[in-house]
Structure formats: C-alpha cells, structure tokens
C-alpha positions as CSV (number, residue, x, y, z in Angstrom):
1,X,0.0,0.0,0.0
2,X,1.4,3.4,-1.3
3,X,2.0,6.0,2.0
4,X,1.1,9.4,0.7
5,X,4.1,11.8,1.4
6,X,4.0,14.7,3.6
7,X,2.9,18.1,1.4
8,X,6.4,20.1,0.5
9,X,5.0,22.5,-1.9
10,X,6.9,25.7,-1.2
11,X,3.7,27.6,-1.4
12,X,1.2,25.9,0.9
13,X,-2.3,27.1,1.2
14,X,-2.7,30.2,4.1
15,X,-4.7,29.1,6.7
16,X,-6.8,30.8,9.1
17,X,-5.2,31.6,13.1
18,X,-7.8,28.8,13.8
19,X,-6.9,26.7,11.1
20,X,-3.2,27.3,12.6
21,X,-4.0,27.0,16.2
22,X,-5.8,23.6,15.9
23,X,-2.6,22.0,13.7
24,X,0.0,23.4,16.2
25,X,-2.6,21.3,19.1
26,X,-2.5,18.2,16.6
27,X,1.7,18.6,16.0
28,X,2.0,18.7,19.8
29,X,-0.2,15.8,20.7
30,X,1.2,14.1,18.0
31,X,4.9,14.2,19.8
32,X,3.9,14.0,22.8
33,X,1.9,10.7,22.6
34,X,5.1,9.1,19.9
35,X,7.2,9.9,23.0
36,X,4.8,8.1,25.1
37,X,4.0,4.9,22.8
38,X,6.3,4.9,19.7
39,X,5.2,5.2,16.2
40,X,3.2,1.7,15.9
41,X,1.6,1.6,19.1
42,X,-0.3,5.7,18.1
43,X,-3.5,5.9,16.1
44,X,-5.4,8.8,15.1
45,X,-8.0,8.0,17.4
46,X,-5.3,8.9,20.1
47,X,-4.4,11.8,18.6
48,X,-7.5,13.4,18.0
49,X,-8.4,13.0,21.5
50,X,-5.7,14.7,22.9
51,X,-5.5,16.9,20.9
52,X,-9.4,18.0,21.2
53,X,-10.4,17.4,17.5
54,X,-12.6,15.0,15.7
55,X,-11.0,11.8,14.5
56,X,-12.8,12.6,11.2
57,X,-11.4,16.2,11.0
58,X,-7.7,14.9,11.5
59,X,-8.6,12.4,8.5
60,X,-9.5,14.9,6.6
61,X,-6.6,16.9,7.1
62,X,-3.9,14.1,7.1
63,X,-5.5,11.0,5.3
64,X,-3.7,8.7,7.4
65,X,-1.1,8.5,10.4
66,X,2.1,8.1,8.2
67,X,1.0,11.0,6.2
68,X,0.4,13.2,9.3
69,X,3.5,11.9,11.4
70,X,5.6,12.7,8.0
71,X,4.3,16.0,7.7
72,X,4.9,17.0,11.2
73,X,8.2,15.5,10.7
74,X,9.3,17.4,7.3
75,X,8.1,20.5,8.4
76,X,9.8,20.5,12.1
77,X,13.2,19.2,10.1
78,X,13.1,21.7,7.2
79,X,12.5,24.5,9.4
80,X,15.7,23.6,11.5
81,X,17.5,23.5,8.2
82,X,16.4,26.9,6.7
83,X,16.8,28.2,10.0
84,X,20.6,27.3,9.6
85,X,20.9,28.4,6.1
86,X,19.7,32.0,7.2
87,X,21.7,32.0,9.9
88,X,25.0,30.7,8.0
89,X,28.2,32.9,7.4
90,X,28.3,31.9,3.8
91,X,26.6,29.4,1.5
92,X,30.0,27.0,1.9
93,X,31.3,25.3,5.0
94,X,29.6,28.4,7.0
95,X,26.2,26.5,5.9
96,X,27.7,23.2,7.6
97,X,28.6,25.0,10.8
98,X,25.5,26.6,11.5
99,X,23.4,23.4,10.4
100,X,25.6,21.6,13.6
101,X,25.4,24.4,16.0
102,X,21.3,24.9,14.8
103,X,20.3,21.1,14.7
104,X,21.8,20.6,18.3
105,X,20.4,23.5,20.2
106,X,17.2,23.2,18.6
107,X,17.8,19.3,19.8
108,X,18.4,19.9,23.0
109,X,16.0,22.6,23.8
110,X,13.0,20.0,22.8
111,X,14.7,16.7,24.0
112,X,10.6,15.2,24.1
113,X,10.0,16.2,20.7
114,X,13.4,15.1,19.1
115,X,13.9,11.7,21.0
116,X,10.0,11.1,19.7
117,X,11.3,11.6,16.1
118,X,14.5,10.2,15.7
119,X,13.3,6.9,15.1
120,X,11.1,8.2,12.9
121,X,13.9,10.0,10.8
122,X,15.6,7.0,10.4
123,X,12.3,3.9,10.2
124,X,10.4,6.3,7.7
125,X,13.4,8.7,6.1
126,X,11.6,8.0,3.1
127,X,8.1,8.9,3.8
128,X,9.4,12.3,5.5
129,X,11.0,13.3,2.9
130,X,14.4,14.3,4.6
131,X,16.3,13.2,1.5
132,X,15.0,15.9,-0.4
133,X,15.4,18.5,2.6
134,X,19.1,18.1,2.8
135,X,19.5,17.7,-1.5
136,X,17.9,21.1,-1.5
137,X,20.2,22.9,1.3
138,X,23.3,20.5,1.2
139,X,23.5,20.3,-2.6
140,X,23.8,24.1,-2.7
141,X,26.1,24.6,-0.2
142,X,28.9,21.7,-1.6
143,X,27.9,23.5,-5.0
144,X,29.5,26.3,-3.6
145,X,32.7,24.2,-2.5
146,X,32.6,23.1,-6.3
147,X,32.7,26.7,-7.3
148,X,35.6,27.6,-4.9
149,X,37.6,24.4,-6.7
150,X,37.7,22.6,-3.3
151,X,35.5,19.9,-4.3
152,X,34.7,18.1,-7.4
153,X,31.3,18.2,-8.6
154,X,30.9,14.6,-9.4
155,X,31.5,14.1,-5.7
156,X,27.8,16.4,-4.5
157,X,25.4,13.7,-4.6
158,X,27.3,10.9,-2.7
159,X,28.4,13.6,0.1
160,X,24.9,15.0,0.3
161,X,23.6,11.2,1.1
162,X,26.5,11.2,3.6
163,X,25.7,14.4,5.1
164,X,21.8,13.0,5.6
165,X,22.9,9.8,6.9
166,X,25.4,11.4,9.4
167,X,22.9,14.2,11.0
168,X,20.0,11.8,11.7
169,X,23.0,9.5,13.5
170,X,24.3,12.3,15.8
171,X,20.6,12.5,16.5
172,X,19.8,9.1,17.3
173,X,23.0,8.5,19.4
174,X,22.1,11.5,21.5
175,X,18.6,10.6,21.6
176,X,19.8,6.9,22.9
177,X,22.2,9.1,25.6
178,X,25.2,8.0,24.1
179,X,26.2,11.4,23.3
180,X,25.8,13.8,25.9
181,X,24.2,16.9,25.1
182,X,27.0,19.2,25.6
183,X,28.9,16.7,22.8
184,X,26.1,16.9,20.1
185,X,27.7,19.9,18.5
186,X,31.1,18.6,18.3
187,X,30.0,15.2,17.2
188,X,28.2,17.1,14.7
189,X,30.7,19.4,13.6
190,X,33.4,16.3,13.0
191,X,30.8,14.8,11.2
192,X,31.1,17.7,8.9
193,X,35.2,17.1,9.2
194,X,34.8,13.3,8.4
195,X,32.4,13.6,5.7
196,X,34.9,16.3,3.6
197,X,38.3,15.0,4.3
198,X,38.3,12.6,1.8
199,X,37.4,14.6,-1.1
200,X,38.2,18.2,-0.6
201,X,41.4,20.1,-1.3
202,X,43.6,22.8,-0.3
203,X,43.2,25.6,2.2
204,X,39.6,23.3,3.0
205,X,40.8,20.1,3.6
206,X,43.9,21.2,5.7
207,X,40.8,23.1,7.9
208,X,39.0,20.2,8.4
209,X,42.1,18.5,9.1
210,X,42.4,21.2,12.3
211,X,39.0,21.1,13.1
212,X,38.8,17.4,13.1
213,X,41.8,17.4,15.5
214,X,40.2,20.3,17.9
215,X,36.8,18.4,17.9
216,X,38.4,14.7,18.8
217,X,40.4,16.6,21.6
218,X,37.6,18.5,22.9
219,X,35.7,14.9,23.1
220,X,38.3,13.2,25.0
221,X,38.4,16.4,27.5
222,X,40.8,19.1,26.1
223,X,39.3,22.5,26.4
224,X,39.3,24.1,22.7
225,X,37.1,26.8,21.4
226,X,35.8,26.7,18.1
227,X,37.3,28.6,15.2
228,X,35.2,29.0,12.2
C-alpha cells in the first residue's frame, strides 16, 4: 500500500489563526503521545483525542497517520534547516557550521520532541521526505565548495547522502544518551570534518584537518574553542 508523502510544496495554502492553532494542538499531541507509545503503538483515534479534535477532522486533514507523522516531521526538520541556512556565514562550510550548531540547540531545547522523532527520521526517512530536505540545502552549499575548486562536482550527490545519513545518526546516538548533550555539536561538527576530508582540497581540507583534531580533543576532555 502506497503511504502518501508529507505536502512540500513551497507555497502551501494560508490558513486561518484557527486553522493554525488547531494543527500546532494536533503537532503537539502528536509528539507527545510518539514519546509516550512509539510510532506503531499511536493511532489517530489517540491523537485526536488529545489533541481535542474529531478523528474525522484529523482524516481529513492528514488521510492517514504516516501522512500526518511525516508532515509533522518534514516541516519540524526543514525548518531547523532553513533556520541554519539563514543563519550561516556563507553558503559553503559556514552552511555546515551553522546546520551543527542549529540542529543541536534546537535538539536539546525539545529533547521530548526530538527523542520522539529520531526513530522516525531513520524507520520512515523516506516517507518524511528528509532526502530531499538536505539535497535542496546540502546540494547548494557543496555547489558552492565546487565553485571555490575545493571539491569536485561529481562528488555532490554521494556527500549530500553522507551528510543526511550522518545528522540523523548524531541524533539518534544522543537521543539513545550516548552522546551527551554538551557533545552533540562537536560530534556534529566532525561529522562535517569526516564527511569532507576525503574529497576536498587545499586551504579546506587542511581546515577540516584542524577542526577534526580540535573536535576529537575536545571529546576526549581538552578544552578548545571553536574557530570558524
């Protein structure tokens, strides 16, 4: 049976401050009962109860669980993502800074919410749509390591896989308390490191290089503070 995917069309309908008010109830009741029973164990019926709206009216707005779990999902993840994008020095490795600095704090502010989705990111990546988050945001930013001849364009797609694959697991480690949440950053940020040493070049690679050795030190208890 087909799941239908969350709605990314960059130009969703506007919806009333009721309209708004009654999805941010369903979003939050959504999270808070995944955190409470896991994906397979939730139905709609639960949902719509806690959240104080009909169980008809959430199938109408959702058509299913999967469809409104993945929505919820894409939505929370692509605003952390544009979030870091505007919030990024440059459109290069500034981007891949301020995605690890944004993803953790937003992580750790709402440990419920993200220890409720991080199985979902990696049990339904698909149906959420996160591929085509990062592809978007990723792809541009190692576009821009193409144009600055430290990377080699053939090389974007496979990164931009690894860069996915390598978020949602910095996620699900802290989410499973093997990374503390004053590590998630780091982790993150020689993630980044790990993922470009192999294929960039010059004044980039011998920075990750650095940063690479500043984050490993600062994991095994050296004090450094991070130079962007």
């Amino acid at each position: 049976m087909s799941v239908p995917k969350p709605d990314t069309d960059s130009r969703p309908r506007r919806l009333s401050a009721r309209q708004r008010e009654r999805r941010q109830r369903i979003t939050s009741a959504t999270y808070a009962l995944l955190a409470q029973h896991g994906y397979d164990a939730l139905s709609m019926k639960m949902i719509a109860e806690a959240a104080g709206v009909a169980e008809r009216t959430l199938f109408n707005i959702y058509s299913s669980k999967d469809a409104l779990i993945a929505t919820s999902t894409h939505e929370r993840a692509k605003g952390i993502i544009e979030e870091a994008w505007n919030l990024a020095s440059d459109e290069g490795i500034g981007f891949f800074l301020s995605l690890s600095e944004t993803l953790a704090r937003i992580t750790i502010e709402e440990p419920e919410v993200a220890r409720a989705l991080a199985p979902v990111l990696i049990n339904h990546a698909d149906l959420v749509g996160l591929n085509e988050i990062y592809r978007r945001y990723v792809g541009r930013a190692l576009a821009a390591l193409v144009d600055q001849d430290a990377l080699d364009e053939e090389d974007v797609e496979v990164l931009t896989s690894l860069f996915t694959m390598r978020m949602v697991s910095a996620v699900n480690l802290w989410a499973s308390h093997t990374i503390a949440d004053d590590n998630l950053e780091v982790h993150m940020r020689l993630a980044v490191c790990q993922v470009l040493l192999p294929h960039v070049r010059g004044a980039l690679a011998e920075w990750a290089q650095q940063e690479a050795r500043r984050c490993l030190s600062m994991l095994t208890g050296r004090e450094h503070k991070f130079q962007t």
